[in-house]
C-alpha positions in Angstrom: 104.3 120.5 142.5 103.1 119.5 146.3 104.8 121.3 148.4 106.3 118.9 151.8 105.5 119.1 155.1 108.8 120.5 156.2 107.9 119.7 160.5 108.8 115.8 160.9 112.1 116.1 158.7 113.6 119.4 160.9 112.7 117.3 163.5 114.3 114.6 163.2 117.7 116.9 162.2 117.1 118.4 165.8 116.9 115.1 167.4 120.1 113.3 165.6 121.9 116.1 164.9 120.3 119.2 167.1 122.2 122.3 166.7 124.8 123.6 169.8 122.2 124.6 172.9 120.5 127.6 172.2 117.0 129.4 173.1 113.7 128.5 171.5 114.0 131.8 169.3 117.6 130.6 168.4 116.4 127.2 167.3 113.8 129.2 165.4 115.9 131.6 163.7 118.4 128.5 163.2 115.9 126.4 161.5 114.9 129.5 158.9 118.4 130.3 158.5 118.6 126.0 157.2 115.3 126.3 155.7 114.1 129.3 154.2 111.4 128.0 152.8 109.9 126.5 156.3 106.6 128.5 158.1 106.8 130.1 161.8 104.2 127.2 161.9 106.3 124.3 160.5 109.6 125.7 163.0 107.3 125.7 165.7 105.4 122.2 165.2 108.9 120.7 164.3 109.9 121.7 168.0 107.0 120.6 169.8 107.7 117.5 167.5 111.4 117.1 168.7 110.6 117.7 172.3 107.8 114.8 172.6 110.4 112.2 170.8 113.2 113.2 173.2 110.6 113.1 176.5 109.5 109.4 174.5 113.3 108.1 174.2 114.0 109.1 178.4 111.2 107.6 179.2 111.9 104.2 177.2 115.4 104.4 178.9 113.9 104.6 182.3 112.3 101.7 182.3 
């Protein structure tokens, strides 16, 4: 069985339903604690992921 990319879907949860403020390690620890099964690589690239679609939706709002 293929295993998913785990990165675009924890990103969108953090973007529609992100978890209550915390640090980046807290988000991290927060995303394992969600989904074991996810890489320091996926948590981090799922981040990064979040962050560019929220700068993208402020930016469309701006204009």
């Amino acid at each position: 069985m293929t295993r998913r990319d785990l990165a675009p879907i924890i990103a969108r949860v953090l973007v529609e339903n992100p978890p209550e403020a915390m640090s980046t390690n807290g988000t991290v620890l927060w995303i394992f604690q969600t989904w074991p099964d996810c890489s320091g690589e996926e948590a981090l690239r799922a981040i990064e992921i979040a962050d560019e679609l929220i700068a993208i939706d402020c930016m469309a709002r701006e204009v």
